[in-house]
C-alpha positions in Angstrom: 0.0 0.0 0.0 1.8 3.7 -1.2 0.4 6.8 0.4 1.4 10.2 0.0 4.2 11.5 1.9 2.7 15.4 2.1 4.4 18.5 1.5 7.5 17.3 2.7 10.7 17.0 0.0 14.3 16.8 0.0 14.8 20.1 2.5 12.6 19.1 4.9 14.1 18.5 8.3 13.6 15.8 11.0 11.5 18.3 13.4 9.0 19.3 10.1 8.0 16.2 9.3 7.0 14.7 13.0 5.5 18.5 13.9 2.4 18.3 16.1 3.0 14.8 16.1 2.2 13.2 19.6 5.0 10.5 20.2 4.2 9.6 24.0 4.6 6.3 24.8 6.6 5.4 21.9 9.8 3.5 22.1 12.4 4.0 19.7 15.9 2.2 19.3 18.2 4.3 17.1 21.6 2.5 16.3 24.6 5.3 15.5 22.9 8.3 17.5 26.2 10.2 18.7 26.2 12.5 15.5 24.6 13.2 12.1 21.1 11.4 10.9 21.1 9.7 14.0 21.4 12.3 16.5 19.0 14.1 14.5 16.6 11.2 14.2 16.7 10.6 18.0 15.7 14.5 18.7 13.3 14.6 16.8 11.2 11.3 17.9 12.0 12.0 21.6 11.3 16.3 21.3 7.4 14.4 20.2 7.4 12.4 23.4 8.8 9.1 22.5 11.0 7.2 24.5 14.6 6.9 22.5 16.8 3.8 23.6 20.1 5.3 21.5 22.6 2.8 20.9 26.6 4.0 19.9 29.7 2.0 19.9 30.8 2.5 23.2 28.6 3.4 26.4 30.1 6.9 26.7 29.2 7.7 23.5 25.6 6.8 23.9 25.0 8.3 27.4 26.9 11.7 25.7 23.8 11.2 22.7 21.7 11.2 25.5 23.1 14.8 27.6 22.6 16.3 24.4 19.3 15.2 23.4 18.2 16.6 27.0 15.0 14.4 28.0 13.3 10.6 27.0 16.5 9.1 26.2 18.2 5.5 27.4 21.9 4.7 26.7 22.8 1.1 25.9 26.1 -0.4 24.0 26.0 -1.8 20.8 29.3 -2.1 19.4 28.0 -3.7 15.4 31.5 -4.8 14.6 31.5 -7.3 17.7 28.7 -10.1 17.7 28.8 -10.4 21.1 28.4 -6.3 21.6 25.3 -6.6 19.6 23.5 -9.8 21.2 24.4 -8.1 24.7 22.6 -4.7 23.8 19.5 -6.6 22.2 19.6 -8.6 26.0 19.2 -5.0 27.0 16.6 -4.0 25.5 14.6 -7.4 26.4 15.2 -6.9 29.8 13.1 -3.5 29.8 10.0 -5.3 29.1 8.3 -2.8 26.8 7.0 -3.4 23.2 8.7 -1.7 21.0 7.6 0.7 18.1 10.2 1.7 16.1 13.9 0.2 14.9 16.0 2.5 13.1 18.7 1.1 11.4 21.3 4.1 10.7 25.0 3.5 11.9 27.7 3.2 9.1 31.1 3.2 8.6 32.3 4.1 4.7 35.7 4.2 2.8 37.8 2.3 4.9 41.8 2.8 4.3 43.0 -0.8 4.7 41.5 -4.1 4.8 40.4 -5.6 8.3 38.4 -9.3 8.4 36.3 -10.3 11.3 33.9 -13.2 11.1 35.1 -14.1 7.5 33.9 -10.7 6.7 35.4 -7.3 5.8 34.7 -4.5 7.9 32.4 -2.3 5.8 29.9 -5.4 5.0 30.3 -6.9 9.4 29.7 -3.1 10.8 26.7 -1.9 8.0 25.0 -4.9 7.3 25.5 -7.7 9.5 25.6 -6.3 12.9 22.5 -4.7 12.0 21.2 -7.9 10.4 21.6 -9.7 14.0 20.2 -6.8 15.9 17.4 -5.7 14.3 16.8 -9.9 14.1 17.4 -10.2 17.6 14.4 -7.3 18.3 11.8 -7.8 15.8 9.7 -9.7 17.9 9.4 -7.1 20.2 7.9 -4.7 18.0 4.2 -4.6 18.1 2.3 -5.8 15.6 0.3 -3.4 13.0 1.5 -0.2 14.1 5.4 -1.7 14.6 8.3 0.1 11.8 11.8 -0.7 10.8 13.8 1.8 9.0 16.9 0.9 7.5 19.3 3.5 6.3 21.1 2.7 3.3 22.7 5.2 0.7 22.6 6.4 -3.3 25.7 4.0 -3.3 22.6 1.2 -3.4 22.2 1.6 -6.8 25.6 2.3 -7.8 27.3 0.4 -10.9 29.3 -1.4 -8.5 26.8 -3.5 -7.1 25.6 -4.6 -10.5 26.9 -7.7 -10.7 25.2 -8.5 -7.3 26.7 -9.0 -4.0 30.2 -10.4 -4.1 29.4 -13.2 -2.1 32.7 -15.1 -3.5 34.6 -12.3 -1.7 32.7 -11.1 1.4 36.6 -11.1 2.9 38.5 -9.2 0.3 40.3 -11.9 0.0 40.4 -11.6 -4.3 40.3 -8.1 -4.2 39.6 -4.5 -2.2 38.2 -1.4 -3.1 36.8 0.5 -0.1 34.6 2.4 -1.8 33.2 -1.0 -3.7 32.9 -2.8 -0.5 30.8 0.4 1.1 28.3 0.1 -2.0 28.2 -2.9 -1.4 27.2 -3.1 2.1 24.5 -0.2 1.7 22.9 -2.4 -1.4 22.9 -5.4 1.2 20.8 -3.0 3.6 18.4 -2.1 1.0 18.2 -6.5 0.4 17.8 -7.2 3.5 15.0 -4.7 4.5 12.9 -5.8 1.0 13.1 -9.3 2.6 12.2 -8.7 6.1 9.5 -6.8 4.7 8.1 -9.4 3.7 8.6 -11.5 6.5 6.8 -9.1 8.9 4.5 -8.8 6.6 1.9 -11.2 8.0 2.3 -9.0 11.5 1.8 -5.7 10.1 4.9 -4.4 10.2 6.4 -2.4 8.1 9.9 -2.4 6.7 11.6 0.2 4.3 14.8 1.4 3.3 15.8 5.2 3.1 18.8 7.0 1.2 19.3 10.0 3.0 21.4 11.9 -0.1 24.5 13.7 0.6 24.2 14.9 3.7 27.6 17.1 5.8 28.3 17.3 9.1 28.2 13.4 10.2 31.1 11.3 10.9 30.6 8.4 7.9 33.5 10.1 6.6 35.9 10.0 9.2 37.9 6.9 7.5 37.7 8.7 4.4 40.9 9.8 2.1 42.0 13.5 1.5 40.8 13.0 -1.7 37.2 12.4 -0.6 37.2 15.4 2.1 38.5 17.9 -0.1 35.5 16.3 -2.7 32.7 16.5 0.4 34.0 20.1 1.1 33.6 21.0 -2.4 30.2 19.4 -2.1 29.1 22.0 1.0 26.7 24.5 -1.1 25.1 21.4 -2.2 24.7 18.9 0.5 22.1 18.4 2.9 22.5 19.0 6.8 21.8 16.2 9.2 18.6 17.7 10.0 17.4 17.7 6.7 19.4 14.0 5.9 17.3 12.5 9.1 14.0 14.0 7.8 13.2 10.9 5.7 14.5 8.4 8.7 11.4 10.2 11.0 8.7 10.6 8.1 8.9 6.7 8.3 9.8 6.2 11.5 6.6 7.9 13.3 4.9 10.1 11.0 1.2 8.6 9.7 1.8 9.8 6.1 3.8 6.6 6.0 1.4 4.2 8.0 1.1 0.6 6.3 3.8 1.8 3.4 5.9 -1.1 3.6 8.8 -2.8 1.4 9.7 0.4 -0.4 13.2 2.3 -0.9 12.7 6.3 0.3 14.7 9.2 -1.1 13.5 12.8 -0.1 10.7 12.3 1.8 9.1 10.3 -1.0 8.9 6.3 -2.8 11.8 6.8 -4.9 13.2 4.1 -8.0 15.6 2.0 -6.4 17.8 -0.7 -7.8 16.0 -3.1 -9.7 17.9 -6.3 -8.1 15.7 -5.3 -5.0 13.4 -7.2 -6.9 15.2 -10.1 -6.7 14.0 -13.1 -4.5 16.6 -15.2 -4.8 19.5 -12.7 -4.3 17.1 -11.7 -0.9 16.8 -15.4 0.1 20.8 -15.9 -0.4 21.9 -13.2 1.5 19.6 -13.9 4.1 20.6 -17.5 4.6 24.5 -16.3 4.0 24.2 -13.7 7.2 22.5 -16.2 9.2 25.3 -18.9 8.5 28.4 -16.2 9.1 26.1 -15.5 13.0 26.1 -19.1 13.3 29.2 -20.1 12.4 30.6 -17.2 15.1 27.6 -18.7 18.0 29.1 -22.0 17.3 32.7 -21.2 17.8 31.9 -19.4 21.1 29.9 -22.5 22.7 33.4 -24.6 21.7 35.7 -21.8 23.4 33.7 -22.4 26.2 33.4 -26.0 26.2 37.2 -25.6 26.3 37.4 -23.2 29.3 35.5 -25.9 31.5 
């Protein structure tokens, strides 16, 4: 089901799109809320009364998220490149005993200098996509059913000619070959994947699922592994980038607003249903990299229960 997003386009900010909107009661996990969309997503969602459970790398970074966002805000740890991190936060999260109402999707890492494998995995594809495969796994069945939402931040880089020969899953390591800014498209196009297929998986509970590219938005820290090259090319990009506030406005519309009540399955770009690419379509690429994440979770749940079988 499509509905109309309003008045609301590519300038719009987090705070314009959820205006007037009554949040109380809500509860919101964010992942990546120390800075940029995230941050700005957070503000907005708990400035309308919802209760934000922001999740950052370390717990110092989450509880600063939380000084700054001033009210309605729980830190918890949720470090996405460590497996363990990430099952110990959603642990958190089921120990507070409330339904949830919202997952948002939205920490990244991007353009990575050198090559680092954990899991069998490089970095980019462990941190953007599979830690928040396992989380956002690990909490669906707390969100309620009908009115629950999942919003999964991916990137322009989705559809990028990279990625048109599919996910590399041949070389989920680097182990052929590296390009950092290959391996980041690639991640982001497994996000938009993976969000078309748990749409339809929470599909029978009313829940919806969608994907957002936020655009070039300044100001956040995805760049902070990036080259010279690509900060001198972001600065030259200033008069024509977004700010966070305007980058997280898309996040909220979907995350809380009722212009996007029962949209489901569907990639966002400026505050509207935009064309995404047309692999999304793709069952059997969907099914594939489902069953692949699963197996690389598995395969790191298994070696733990031998380290301990060792230990005692």
């Amino acid at each position: 089901m499509r509905k109309k997003s309003g008045v609301f386009g590519g300038r719009s900010t987090a705070d314009q799109v959820l205006a007037g909107i009554d949040l109380t009661g809500k509860h919101c996990v964010v992942t990546g809320c120390t800075s940029g969309i995230g941050l700005q997503t957070a503000s907005a969602l708990a400035a309308n009364g919802a209760h934000v459970i922001a999740l950052a790398r370390t717990l110092e970074g989450a509880q600063r998220a939380c000084q700054e966002i001033g009210y309605n805000c729980s830190p918890v740890q949720c470090d996405l490149e460590d497996l363990e991190s990430v099952a110990a936060a959603a642990e958190v999260i089921r120990q507070r005993q409330v339904p949830l109402d919202v997952i948002v999707a939205n920490a990244g890492i991007a353009n990575l200098g050198s090559l680092y494998i954990r899991y069998g995995v490089e970095q980019q594809f462990l941190v953007n996509h599979i830690g928040h495969f396992a989380l956002v796994n690990e909490l669906s069945s707390l969100l309620r059913d009908v009115t629950g939402r999942v919003v999964i931040v991916s990137s322009g880089a989705a559809s990028a000619r990279a990625t048109a020969s599919r996910i590399m899953f041949d070389n989920l390591a680097g182990q052929r070959f590296y390009k950092p800014a290959w391996f980041y498209q690639q991640s982001k196009f497994a996000n938009a994947v993976y969000a078309k297929e748990l749409s339809r998986r929470l599909q029978a509970r009313g829940i919806t699922v969608n994907t957002v590219n936020p655009g070039a938005v300044l100001g956040t820290a995805l760049g902070r592994h990036s080259s010279w090259v690509r900060r001198l090319a972001r600065l030259a990009a200033l008069p024509f980038g977004r700010s966070p506030a305007q980058g997280a406005a898309t996040v909220a519309l979907l995350a809380a607003s009722p212009n996007a009540a029962g949209v489901s399955g569907e990639y966002w770009y400026g505050c509207k249903i935009a064309r995404g690419n047309p692999l999304l379509n793709d069952a059997e690429l969907a099914l594939r990299l489902w069953n692949t994440s699963e197996d690389i979770i598995a395969k790191h749940r298994a070696s733990q229960t031998q380290a301990l079988a060792r230990a005692a």
